[in-house]
PDB file of N, CA, C and O in Angstrom:
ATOM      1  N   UNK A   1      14.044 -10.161 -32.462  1.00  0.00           N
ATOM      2  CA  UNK A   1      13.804  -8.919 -33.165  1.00  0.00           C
ATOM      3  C   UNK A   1      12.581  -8.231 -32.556  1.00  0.00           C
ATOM      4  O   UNK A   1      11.555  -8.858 -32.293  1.00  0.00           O
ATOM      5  N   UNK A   2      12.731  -6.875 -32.333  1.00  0.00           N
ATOM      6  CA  UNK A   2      11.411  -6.173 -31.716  1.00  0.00           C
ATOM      7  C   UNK A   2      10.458  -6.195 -32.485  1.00  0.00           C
ATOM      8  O   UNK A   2      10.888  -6.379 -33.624  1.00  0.00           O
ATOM      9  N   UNK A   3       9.157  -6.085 -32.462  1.00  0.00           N
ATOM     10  CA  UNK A   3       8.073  -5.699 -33.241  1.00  0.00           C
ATOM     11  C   UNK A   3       7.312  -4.318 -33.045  1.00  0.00           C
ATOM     12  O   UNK A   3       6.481  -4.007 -32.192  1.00  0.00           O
ATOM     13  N   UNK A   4       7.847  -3.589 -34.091  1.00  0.00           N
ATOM     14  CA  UNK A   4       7.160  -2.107 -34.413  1.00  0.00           C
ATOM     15  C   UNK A   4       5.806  -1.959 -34.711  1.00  0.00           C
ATOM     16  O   UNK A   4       5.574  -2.271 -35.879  1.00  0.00           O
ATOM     17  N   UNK A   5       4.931  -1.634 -34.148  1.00  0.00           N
ATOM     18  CA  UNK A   5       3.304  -1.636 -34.871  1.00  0.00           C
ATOM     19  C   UNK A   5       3.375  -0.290 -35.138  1.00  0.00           C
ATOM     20  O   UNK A   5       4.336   0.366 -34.736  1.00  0.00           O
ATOM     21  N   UNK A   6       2.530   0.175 -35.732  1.00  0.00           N
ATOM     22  CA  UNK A   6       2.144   1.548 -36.387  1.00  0.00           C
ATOM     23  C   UNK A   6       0.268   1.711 -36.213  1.00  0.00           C
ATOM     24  O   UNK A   6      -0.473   1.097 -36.980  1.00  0.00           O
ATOM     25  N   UNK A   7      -0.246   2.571 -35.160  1.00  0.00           N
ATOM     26  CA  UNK A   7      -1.812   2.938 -34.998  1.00  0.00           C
ATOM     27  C   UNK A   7      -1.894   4.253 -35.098  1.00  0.00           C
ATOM     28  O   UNK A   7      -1.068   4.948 -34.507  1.00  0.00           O
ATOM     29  N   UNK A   8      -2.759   4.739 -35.751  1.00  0.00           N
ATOM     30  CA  UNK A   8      -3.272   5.733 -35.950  1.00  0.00           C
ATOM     31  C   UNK A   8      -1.976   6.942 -36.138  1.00  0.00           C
ATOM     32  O   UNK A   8      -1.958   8.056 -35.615  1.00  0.00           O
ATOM     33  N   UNK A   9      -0.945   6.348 -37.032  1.00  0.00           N
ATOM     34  CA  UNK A   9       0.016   7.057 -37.575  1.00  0.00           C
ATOM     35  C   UNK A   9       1.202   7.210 -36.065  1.00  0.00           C
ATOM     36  O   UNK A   9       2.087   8.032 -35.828  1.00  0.00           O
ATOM     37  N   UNK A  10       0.803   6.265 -35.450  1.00  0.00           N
ATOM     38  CA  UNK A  10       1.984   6.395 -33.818  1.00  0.00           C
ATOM     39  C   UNK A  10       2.537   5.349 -33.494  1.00  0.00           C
ATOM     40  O   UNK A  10       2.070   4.445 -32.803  1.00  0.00           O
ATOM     41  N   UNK A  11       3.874   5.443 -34.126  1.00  0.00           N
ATOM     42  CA  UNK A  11       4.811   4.229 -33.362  1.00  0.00           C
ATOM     43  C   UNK A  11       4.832   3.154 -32.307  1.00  0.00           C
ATOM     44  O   UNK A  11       5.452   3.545 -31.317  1.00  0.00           O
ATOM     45  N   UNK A  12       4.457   2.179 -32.212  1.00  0.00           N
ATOM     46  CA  UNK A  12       4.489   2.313 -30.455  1.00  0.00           C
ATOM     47  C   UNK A  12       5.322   0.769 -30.656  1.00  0.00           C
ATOM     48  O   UNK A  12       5.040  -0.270 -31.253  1.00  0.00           O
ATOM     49  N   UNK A  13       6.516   1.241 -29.798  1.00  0.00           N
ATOM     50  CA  UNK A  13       7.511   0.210 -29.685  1.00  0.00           C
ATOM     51  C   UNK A  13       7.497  -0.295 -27.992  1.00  0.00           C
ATOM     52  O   UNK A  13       7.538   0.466 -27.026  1.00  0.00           O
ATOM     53  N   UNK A  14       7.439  -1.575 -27.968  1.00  0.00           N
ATOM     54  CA  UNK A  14       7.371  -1.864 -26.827  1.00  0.00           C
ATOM     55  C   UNK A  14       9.279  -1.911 -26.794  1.00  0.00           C
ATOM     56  O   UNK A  14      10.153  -1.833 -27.657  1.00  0.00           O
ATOM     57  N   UNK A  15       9.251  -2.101 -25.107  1.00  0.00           N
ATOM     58  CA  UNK A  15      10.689  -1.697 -24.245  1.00  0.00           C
ATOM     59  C   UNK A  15      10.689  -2.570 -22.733  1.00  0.00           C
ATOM     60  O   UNK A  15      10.273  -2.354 -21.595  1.00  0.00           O
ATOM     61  N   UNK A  16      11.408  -3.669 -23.439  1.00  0.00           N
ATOM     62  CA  UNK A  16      11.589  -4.180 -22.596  1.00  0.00           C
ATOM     63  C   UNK A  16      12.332  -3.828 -21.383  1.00  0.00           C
ATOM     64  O   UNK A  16      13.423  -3.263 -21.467  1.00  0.00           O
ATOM     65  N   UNK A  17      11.640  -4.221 -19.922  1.00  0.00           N
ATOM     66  CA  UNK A  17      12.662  -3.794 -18.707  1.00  0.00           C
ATOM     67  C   UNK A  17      12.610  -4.544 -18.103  1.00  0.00           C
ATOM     68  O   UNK A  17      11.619  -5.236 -17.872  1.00  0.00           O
ATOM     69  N   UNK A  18      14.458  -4.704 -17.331  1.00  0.00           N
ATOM     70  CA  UNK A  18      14.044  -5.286 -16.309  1.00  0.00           C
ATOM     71  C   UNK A  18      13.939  -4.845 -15.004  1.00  0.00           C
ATOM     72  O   UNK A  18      14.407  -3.760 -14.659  1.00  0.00           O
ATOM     73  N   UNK A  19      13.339  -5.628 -14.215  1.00  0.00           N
ATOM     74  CA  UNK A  19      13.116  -4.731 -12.956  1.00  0.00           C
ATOM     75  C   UNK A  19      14.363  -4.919 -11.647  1.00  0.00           C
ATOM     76  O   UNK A  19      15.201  -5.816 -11.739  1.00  0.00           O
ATOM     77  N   UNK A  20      14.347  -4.208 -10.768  1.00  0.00           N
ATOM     78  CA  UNK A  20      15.423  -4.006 -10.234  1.00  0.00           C
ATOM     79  C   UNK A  20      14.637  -4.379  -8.326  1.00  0.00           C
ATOM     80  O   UNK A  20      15.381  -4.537  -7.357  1.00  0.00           O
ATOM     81  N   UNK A  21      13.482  -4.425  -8.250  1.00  0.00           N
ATOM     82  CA  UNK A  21      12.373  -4.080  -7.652  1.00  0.00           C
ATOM     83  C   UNK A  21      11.594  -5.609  -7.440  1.00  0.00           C
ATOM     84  O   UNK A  21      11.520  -6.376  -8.399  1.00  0.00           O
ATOM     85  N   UNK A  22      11.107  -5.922  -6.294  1.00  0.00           N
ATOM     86  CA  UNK A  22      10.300  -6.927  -6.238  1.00  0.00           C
ATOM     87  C   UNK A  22       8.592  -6.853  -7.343  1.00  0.00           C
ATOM     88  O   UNK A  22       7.988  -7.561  -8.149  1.00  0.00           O
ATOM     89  N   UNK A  23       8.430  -5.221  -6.531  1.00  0.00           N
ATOM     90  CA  UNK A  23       7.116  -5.301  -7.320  1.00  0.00           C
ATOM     91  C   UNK A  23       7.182  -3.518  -8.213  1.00  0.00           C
ATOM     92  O   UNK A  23       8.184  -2.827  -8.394  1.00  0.00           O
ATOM     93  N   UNK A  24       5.870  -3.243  -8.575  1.00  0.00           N
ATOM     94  CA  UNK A  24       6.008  -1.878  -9.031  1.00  0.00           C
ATOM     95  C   UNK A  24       5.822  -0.600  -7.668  1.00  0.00           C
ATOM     96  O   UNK A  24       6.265   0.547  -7.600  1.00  0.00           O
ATOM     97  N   UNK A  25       5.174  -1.215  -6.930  1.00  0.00           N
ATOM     98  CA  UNK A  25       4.846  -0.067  -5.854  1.00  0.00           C
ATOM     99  C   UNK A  25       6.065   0.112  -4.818  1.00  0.00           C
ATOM    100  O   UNK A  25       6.292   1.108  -4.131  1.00  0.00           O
ATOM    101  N   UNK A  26       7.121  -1.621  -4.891  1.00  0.00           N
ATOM    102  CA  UNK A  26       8.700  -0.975  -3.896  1.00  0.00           C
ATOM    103  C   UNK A  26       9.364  -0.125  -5.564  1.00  0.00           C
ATOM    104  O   UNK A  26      10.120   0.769  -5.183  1.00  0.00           O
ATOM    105  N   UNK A  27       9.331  -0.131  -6.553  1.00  0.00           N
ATOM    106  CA  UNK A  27       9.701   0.731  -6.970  1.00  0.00           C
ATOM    107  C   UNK A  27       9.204   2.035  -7.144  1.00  0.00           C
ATOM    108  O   UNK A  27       9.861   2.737  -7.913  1.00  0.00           O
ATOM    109  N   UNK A  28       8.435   2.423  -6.743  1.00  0.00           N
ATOM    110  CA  UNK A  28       7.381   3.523  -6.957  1.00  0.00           C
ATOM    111  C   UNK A  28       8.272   4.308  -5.448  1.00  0.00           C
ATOM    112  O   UNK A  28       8.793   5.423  -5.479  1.00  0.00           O
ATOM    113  N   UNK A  29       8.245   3.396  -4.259  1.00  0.00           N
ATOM    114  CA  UNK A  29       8.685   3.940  -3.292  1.00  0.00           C
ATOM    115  C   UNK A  29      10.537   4.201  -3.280  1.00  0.00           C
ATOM    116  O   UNK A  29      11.290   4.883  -2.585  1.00  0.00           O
ATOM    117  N   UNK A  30      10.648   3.636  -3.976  1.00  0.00           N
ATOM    118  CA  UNK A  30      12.687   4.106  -4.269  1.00  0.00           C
ATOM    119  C   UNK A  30      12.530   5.298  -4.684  1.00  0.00           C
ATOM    120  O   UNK A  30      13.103   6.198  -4.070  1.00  0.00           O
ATOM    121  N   UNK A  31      11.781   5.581  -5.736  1.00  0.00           N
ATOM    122  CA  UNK A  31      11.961   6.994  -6.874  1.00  0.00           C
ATOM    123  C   UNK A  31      11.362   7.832  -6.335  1.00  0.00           C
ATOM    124  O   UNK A  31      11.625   8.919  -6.851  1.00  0.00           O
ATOM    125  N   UNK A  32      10.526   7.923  -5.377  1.00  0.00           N
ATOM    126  CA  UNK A  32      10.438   8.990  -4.306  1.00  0.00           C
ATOM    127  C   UNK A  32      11.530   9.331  -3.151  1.00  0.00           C
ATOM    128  O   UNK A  32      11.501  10.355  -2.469  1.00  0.00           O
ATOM    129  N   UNK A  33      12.313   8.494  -3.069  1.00  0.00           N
ATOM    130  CA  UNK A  33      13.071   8.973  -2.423  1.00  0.00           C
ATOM    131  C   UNK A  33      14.570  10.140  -3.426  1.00  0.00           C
ATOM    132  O   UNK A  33      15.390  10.860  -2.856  1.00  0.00           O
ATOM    133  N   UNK A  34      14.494  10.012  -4.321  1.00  0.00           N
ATOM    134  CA  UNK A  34      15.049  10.895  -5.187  1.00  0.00           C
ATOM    135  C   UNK A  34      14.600  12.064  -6.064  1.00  0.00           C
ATOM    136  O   UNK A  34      15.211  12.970  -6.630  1.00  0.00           O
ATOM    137  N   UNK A  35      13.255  11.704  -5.971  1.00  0.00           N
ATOM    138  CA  UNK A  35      12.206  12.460  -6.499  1.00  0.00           C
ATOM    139  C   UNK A  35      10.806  12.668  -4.991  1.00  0.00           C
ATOM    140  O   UNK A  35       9.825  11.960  -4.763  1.00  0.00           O
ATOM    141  N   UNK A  36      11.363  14.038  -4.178  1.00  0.00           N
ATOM    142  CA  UNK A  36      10.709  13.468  -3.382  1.00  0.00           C
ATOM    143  C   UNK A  36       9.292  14.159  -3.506  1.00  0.00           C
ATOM    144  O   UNK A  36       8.297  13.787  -2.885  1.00  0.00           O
ATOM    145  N   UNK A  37       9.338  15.238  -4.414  1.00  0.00           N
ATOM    146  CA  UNK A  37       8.218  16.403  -5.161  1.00  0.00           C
ATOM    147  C   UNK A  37       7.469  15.430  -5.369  1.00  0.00           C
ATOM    148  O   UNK A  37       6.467  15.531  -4.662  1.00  0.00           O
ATOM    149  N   UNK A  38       7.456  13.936  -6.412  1.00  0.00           N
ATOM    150  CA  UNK A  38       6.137  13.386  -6.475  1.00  0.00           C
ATOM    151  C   UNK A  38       5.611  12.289  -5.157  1.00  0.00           C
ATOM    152  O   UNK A  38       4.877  11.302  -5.204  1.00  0.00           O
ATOM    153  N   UNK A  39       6.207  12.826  -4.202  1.00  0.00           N
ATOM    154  CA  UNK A  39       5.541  12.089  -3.307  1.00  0.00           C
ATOM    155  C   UNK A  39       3.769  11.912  -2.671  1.00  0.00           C
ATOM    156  O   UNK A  39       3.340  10.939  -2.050  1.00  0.00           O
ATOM    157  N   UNK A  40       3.256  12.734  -2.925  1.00  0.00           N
ATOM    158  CA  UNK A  40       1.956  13.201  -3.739  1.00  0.00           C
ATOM    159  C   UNK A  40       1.251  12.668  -4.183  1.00  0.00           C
ATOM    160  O   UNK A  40       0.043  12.725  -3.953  1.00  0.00           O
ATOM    161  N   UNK A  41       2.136  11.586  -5.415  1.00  0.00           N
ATOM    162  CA  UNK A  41       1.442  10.989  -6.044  1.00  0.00           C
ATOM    163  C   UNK A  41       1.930   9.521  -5.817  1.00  0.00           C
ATOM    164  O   UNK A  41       1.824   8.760  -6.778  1.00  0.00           O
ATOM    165  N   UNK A  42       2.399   9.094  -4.774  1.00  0.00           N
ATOM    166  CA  UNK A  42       2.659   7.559  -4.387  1.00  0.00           C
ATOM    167  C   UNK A  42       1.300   7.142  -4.079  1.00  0.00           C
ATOM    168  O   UNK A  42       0.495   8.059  -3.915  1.00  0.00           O
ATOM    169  N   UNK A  43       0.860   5.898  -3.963  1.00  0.00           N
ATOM    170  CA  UNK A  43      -0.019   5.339  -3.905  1.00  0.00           C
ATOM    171  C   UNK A  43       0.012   3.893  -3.104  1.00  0.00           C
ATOM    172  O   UNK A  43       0.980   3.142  -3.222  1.00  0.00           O
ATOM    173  N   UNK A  44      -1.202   3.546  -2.225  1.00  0.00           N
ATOM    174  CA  UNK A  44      -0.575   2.634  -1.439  1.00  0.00           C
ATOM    175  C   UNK A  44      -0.648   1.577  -1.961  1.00  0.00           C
ATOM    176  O   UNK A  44      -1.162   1.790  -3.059  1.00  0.00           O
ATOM    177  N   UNK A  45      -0.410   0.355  -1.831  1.00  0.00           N
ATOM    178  CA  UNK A  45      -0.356  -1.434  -2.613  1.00  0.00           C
ATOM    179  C   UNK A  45      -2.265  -1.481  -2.867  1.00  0.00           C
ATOM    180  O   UNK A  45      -3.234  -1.296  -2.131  1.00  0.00           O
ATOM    181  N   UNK A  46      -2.097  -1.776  -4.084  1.00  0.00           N
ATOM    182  CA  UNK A  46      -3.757  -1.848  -5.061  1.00  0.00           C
ATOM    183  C   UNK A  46      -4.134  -3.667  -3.893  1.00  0.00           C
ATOM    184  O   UNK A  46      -3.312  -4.480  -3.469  1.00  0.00           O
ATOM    185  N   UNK A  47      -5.121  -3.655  -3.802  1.00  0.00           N
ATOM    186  CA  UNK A  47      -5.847  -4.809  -3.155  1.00  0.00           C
ATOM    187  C   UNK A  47      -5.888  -5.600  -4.742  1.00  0.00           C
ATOM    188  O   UNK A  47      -6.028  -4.978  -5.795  1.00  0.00           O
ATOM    189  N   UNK A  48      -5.712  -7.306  -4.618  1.00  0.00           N
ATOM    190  CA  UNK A  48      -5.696  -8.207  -6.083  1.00  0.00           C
ATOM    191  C   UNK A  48      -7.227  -7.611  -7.384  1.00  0.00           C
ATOM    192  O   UNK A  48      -7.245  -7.484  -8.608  1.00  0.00           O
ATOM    193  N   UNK A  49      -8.319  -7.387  -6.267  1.00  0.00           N
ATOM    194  CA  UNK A  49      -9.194  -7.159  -6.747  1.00  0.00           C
ATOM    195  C   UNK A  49      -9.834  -6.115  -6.940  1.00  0.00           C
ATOM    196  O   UNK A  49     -11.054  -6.061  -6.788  1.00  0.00           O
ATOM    197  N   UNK A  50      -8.932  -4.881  -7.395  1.00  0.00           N
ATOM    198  CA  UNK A  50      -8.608  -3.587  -7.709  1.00  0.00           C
ATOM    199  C   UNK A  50      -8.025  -3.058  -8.810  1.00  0.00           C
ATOM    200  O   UNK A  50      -6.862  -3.389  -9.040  1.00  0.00           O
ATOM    201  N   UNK A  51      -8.647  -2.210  -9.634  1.00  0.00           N
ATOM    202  CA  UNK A  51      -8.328  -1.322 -10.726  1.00  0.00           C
ATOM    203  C   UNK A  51      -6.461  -0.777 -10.577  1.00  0.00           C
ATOM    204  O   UNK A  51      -6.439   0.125  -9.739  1.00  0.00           O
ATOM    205  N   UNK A  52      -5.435  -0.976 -10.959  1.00  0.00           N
ATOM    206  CA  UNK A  52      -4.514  -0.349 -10.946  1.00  0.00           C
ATOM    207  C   UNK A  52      -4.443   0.776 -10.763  1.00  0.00           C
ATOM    208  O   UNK A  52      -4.564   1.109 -11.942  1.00  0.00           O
ATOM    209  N   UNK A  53      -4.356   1.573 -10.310  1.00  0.00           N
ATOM    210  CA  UNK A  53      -4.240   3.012 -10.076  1.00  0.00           C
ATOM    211  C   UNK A  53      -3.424   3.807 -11.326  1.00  0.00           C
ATOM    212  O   UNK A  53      -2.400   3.309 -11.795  1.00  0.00           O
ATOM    213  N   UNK A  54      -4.072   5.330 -11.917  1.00  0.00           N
ATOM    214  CA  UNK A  54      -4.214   5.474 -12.634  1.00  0.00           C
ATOM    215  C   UNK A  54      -2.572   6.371 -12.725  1.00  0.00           C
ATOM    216  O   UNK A  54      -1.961   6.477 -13.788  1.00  0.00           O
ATOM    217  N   UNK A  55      -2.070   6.945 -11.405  1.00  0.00           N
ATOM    218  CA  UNK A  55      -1.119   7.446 -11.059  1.00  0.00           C
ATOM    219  C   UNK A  55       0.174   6.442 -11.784  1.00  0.00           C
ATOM    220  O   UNK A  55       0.885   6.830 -12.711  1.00  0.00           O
ATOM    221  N   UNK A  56       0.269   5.113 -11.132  1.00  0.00           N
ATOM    222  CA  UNK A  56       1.267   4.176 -11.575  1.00  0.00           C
ATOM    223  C   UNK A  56       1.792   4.488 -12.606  1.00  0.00           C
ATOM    224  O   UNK A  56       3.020   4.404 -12.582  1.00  0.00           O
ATOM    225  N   UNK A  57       1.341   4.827 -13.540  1.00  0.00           N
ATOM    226  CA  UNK A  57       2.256   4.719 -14.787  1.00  0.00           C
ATOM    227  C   UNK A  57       3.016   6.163 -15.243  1.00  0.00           C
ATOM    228  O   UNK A  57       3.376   6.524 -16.363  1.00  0.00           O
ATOM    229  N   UNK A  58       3.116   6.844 -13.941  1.00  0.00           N
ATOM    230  CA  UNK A  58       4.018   8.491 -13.653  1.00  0.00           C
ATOM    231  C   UNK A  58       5.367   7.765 -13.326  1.00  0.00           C
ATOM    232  O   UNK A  58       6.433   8.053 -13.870  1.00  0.00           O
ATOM    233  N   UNK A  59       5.192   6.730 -12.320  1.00  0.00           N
ATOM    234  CA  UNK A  59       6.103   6.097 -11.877  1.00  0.00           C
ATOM    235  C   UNK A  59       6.747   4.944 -12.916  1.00  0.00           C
ATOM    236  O   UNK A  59       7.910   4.560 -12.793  1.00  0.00           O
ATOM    237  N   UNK A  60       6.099   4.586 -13.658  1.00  0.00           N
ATOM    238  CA  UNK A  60       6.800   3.830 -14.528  1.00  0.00           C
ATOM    239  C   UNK A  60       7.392   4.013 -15.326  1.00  0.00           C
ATOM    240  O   UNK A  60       8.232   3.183 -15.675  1.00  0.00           O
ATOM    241  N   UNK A  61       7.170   5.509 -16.155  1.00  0.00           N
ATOM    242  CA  UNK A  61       7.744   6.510 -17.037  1.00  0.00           C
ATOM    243  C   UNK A  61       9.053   6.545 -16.415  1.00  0.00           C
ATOM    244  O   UNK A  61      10.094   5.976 -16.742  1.00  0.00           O
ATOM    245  N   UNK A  62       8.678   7.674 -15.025  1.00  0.00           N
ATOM    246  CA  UNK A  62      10.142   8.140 -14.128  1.00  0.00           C
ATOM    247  C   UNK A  62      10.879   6.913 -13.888  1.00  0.00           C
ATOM    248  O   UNK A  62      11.966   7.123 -13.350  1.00  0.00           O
ATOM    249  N   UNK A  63      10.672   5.957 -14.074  1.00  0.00           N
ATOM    250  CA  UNK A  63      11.839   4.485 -13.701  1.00  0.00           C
ATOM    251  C   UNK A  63      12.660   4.584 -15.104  1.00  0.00           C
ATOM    252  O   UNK A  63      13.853   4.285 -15.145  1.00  0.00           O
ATOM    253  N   UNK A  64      11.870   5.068 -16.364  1.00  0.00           N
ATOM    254  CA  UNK A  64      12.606   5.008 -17.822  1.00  0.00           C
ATOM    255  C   UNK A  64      13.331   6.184 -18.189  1.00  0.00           C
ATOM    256  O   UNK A  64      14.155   6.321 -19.092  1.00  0.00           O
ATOM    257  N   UNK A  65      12.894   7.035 -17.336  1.00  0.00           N
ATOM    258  CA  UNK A  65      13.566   8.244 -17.724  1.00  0.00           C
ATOM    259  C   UNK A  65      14.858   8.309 -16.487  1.00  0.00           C
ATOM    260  O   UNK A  65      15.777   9.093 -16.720  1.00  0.00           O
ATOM    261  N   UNK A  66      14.905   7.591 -15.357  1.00  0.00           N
ATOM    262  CA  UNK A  66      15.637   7.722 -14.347  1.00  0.00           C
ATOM    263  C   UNK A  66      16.785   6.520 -14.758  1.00  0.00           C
ATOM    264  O   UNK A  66      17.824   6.532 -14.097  1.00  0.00           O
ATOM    265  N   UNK A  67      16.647   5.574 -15.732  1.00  0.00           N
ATOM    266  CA  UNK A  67      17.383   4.754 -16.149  1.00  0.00           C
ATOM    267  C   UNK A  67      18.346   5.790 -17.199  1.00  0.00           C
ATOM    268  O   UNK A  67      19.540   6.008 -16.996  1.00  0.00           O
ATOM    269  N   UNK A  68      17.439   6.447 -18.515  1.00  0.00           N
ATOM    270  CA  UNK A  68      18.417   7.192 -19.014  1.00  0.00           C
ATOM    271  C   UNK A  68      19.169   8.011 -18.506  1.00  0.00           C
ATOM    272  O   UNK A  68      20.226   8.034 -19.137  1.00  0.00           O
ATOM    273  N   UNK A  69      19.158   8.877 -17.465  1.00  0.00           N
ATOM    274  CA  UNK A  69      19.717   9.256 -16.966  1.00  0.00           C
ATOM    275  C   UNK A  69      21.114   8.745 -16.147  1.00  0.00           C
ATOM    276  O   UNK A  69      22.180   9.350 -16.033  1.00  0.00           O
ATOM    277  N   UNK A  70      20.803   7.679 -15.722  1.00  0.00           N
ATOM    278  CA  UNK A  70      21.911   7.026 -14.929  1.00  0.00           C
ATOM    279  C   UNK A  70      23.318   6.370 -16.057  1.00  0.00           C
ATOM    280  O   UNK A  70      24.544   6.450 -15.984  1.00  0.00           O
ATOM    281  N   UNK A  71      22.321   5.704 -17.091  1.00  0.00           N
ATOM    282  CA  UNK A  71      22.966   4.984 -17.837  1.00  0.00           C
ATOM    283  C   UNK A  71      23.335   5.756 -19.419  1.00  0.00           C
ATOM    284  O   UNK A  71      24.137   5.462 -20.305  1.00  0.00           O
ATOM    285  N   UNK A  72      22.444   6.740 -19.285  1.00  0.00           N
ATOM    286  CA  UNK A  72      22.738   7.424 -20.757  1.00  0.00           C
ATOM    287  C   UNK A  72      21.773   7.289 -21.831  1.00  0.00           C
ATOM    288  O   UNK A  72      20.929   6.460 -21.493  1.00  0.00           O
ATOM    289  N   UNK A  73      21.582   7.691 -22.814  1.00  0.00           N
ATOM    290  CA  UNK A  73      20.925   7.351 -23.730  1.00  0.00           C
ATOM    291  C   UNK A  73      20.992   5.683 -24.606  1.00  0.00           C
ATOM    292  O   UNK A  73      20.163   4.998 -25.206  1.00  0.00           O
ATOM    293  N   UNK A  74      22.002   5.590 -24.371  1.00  0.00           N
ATOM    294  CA  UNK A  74      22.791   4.111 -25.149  1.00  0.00           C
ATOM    295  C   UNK A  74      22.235   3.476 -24.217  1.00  0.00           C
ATOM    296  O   UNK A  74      21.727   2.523 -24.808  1.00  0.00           O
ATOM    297  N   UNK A  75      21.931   3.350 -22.861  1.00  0.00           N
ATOM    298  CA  UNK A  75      21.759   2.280 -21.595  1.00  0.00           C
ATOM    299  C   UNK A  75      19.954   1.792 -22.353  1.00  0.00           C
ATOM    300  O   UNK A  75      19.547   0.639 -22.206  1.00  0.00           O
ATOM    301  N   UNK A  76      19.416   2.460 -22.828  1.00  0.00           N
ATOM    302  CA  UNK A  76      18.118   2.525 -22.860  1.00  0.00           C
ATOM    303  C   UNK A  76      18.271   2.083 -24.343  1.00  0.00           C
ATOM    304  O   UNK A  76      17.839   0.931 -24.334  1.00  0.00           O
ATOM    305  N   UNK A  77      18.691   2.409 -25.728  1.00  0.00           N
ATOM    306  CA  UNK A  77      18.685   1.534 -26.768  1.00  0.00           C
ATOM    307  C   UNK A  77      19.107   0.248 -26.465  1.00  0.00           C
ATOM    308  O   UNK A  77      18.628  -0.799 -26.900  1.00  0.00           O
ATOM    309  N   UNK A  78      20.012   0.387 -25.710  1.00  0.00           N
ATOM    310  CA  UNK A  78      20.525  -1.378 -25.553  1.00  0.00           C
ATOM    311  C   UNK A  78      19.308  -2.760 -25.019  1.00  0.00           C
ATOM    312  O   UNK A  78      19.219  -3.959 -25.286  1.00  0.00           O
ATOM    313  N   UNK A  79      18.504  -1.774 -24.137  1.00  0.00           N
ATOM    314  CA  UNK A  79      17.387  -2.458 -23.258  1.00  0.00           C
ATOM    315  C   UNK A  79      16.387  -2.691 -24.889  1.00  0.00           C
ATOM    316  O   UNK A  79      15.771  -3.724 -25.153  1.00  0.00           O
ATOM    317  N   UNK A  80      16.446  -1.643 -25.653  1.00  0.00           N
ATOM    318  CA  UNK A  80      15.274  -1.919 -27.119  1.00  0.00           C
ATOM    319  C   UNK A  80      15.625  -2.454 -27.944  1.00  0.00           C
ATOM    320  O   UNK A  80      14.848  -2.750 -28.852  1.00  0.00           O
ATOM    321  N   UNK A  81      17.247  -2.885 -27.984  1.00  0.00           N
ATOM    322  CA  UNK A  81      17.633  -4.306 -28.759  1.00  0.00           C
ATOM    323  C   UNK A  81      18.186  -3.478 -29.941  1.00  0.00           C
ATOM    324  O   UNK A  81      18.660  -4.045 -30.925  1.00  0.00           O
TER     325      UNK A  81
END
């Protein structure tokens, strides 16, 4: 069963994914190739002992929104159980 928290009056449901991708940055580099406008904002592989880059999570969105799209709206409830 998922767990719904509720902060400061905002939902926040986690969503499970799985990845399709070794890491986040070969997926970062797929979705530019379909999206090639944010290429801009690709970023090269973070060193272990490095802040994540603040960009990444444009790309992690566009992987959830590029899933609904492919799969539909239903493809993406199914992934939230």
């Amino acid at each position: 069963m998922m767990k719904v928290v509720m902060v400061n009056k905002i939902l926040l449901v986690p969503i499970p994914r799985t990845r399709q991708h070794q890491n986040k940055y070969q997926e970062a580099k797929e979705l530019v190739k379909y999206y090639p406008s944010l290429s801009a904002f690709l970023i090269p592989r973070r060193k272990v002992y490095q802040n994540e880059h603040r960009n990444m999570v444009l790309f992690e969105a566009l992987a959830m929104v590029d899933k609904v799209r492919k799969e539909g709206a239903l493809g993406l409830a199914a992934a939230m159980g």
